[in-house]
C-alpha positions as CSV (number, residue, x, y, z in Angstrom):
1,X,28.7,-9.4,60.6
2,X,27.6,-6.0,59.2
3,X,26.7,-3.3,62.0
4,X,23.4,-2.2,62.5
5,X,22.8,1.5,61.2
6,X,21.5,3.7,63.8
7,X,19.6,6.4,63.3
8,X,17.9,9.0,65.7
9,X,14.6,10.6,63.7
10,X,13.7,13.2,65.6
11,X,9.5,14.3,64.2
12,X,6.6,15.5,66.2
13,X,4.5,14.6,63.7
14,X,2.8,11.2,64.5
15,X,2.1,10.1,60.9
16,X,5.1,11.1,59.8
17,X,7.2,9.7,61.9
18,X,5.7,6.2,61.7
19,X,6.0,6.4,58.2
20,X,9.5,7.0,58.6
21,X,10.4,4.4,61.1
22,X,8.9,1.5,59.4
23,X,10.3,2.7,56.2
24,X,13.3,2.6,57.8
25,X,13.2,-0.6,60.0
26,X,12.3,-2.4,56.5
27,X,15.5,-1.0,55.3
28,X,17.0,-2.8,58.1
29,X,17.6,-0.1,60.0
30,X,18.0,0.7,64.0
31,X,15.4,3.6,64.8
32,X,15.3,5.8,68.1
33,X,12.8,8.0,68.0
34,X,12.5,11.7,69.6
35,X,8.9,13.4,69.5
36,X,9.9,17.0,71.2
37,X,13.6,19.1,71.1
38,X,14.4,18.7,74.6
39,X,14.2,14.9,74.7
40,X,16.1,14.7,71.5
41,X,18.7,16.7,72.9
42,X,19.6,14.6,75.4
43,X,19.7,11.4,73.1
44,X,22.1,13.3,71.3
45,X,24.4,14.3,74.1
46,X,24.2,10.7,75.7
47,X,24.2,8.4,72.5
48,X,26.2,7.9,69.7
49,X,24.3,6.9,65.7
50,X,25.2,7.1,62.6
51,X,22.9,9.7,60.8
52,X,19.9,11.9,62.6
53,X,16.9,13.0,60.7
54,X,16.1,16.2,62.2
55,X,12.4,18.5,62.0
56,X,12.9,22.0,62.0
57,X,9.6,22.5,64.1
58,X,9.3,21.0,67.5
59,X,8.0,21.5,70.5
60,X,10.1,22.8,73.4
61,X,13.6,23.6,70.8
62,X,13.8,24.1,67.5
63,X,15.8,21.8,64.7
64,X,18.0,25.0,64.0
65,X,18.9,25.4,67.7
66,X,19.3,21.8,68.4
67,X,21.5,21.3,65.2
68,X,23.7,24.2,65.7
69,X,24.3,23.3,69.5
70,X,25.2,19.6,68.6
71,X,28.0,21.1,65.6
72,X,29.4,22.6,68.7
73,X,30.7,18.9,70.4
74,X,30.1,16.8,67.0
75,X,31.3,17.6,63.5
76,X,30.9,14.4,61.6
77,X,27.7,12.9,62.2
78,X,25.4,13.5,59.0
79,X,22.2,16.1,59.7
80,X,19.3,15.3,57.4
81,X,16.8,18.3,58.3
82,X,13.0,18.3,57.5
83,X,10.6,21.0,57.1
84,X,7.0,22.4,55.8
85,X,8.7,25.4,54.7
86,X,10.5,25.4,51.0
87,X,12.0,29.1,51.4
88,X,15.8,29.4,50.5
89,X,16.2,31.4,53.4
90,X,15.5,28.7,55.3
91,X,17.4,26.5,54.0
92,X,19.9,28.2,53.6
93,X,19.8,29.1,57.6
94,X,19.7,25.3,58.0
95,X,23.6,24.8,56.1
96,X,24.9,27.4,58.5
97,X,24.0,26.0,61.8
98,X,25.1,22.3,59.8
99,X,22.6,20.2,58.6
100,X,24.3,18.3,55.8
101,X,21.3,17.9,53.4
102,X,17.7,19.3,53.7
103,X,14.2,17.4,52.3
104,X,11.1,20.0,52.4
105,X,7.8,18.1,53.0
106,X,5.8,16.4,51.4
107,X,7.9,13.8,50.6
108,X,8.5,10.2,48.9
109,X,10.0,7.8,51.4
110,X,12.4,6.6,48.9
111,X,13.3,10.1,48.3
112,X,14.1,10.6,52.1
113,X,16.2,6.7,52.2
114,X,18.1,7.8,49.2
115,X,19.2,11.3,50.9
116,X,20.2,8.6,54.1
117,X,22.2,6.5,51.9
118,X,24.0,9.0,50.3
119,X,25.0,10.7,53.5
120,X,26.0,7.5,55.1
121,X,28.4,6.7,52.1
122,X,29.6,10.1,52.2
123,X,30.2,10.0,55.8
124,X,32.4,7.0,55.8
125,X,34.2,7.9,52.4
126,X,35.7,11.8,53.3
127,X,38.6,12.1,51.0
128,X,41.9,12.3,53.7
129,X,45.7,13.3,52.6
130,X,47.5,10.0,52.3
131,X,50.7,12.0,53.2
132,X,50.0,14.3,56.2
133,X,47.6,15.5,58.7
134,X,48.1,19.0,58.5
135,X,47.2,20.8,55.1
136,X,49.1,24.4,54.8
137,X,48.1,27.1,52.0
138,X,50.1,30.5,52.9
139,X,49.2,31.3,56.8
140,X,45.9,29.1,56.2
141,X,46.5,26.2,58.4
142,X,43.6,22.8,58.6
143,X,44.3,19.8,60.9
144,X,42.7,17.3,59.7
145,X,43.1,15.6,62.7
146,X,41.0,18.0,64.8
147,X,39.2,19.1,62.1
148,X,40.1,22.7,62.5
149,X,41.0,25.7,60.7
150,X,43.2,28.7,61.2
151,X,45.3,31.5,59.8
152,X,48.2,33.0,61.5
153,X,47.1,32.4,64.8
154,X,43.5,33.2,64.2
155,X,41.2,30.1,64.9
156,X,38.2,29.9,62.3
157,X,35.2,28.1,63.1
158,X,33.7,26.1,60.1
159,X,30.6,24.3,59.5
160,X,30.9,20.6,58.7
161,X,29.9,21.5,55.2
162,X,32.0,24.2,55.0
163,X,35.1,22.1,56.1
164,X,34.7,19.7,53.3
165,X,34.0,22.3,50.9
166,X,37.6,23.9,52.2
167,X,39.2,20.7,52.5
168,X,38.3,20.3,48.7
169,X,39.8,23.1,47.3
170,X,43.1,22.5,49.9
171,X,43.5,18.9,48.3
172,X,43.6,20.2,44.9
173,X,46.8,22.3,45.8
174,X,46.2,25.4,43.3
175,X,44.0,23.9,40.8
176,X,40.9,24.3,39.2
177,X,38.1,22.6,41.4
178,X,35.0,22.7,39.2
179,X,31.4,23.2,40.6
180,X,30.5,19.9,38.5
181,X,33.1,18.3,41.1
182,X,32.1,20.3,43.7
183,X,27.9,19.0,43.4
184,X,29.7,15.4,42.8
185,X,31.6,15.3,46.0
186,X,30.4,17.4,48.7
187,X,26.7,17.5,48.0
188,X,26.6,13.8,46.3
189,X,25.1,15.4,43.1
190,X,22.2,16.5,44.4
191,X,22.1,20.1,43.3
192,X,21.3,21.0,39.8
193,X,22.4,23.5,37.3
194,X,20.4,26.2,38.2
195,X,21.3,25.8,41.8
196,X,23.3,28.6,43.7
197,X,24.1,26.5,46.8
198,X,27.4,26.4,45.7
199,X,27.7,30.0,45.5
200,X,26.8,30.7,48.9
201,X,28.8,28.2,50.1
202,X,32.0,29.7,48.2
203,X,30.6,33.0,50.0
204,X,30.4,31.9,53.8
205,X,33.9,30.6,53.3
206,X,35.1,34.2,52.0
207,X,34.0,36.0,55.0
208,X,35.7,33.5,57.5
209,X,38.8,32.8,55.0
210,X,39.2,36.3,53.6
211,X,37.5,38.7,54.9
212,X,38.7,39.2,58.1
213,X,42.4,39.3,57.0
214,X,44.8,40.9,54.9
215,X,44.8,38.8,51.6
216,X,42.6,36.6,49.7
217,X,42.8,32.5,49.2
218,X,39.6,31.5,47.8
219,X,39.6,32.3,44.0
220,X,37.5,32.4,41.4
221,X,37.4,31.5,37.4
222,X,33.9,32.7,36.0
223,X,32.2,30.0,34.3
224,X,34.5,27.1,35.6
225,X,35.3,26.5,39.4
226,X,37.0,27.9,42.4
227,X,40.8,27.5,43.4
228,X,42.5,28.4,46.7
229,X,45.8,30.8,45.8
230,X,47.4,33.8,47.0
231,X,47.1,35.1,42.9
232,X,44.8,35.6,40.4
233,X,45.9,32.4,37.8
């Protein structure tokens, strides 16, 4: 028998987030529901679901807090994060603390159910090394096992998005990773041409990668993709 999915939707709206949960329950779905940040904080600690659909603005602790304090104990539950506001910014605010996807209101339900699905196939399909556990590009170091990153003996703390955008460019072992792949894979295709998300991303992961140390990993070819190397091709 297939497992019920369970998913903790966390809106202080009223309409909203009725909307939602019967949506939702029709989809065959398990729905806990959190109407404030505090009481949703404690579902999180205490419970374990498969996806959480998460309002930026609540009452008592934000969306941003409460999903950059739960990255700190949980890396691989999918974040869905909803807001009023359609600002970059803000969005862009939401990646870093490690929301996986972002839906500004208003919204279609089927809109918000195909972000879900998508995260939830994601989320049980990461691509994993057949061969070994431990992924090694000059003194960059990931573990898949624990999910963490290093160089030399420098631990580096990653978002979940940023660990699969890493992870990417690790498995391609020197090659070309195009951004085409890069929408297709780590943000399910959901970013269009004109989008800089990708960008942004390549950036957070040069300060942490780079940045700090003496030599550079993350390349760029203008035009085409991204490749992790300790030379220009």
């Amino acid at each position: 028998m297939k497992s019920q999915v369970r998913i903790l939707l966390v809106e202080d709206d009223p309409r909203i987030c009725q909307n939602i949960h019967d949506y939702f329950f029709q989809e065959g779905f398990l729905v806990e529901i959190a109407r404030e940040g505090l009481a949703a904080q404690k579902m999180m600690e205490e419970k374990k679901y498969d996806i959480i659909v998460l309002d930026i603005n609540l009452p008592y602790k934000d969306g941003l807090t409460l999903c950059k304090e739960f990255r700190q104990y949980n890396t691989h539950t999918p974040i869905l994060m909803l807001t009023a506001f359609d600002d970059l910014d803000d969005k862009m605010h939401g990646f870093e603390v490690g929301a996986d996807d972002y839906l500004t209101k208003p919204f279609f339900m089927r809109e918000v159910m195909a972000r879900v699905k998508a995260l939830l196939k994601r989320s049980k399909n990461q691509p994993v090394p057949e061969a070994e556990n431990i992924l090694r590009m000059e003194d960059l170091l990931i573990d898949l096992s624990t999910q963490s990153v290093s160089r030399g003996k420098t631990p580096i703390s990653l978002t979940p998005r940023e660990f699969n955008l890493l992870l990417k460019l690790a498995n391609a072992k020197g090659k070309l990773v195009t951004k085409r792949e890069l929408n297709r894979d780590i943000w399910g295709g959901s970013l269009d041409e004109n989008n800089n998300t990708i960008e942004v991303y390549i950036n957070f992961l040069r300060k942490k990668i780079d940045k700090p140390f003496a030599s550079n990993l993350i390349r760029t070819k203008v035009g085409f993709g991204y490749y992790l190397s300790s030379h220009e091709h």
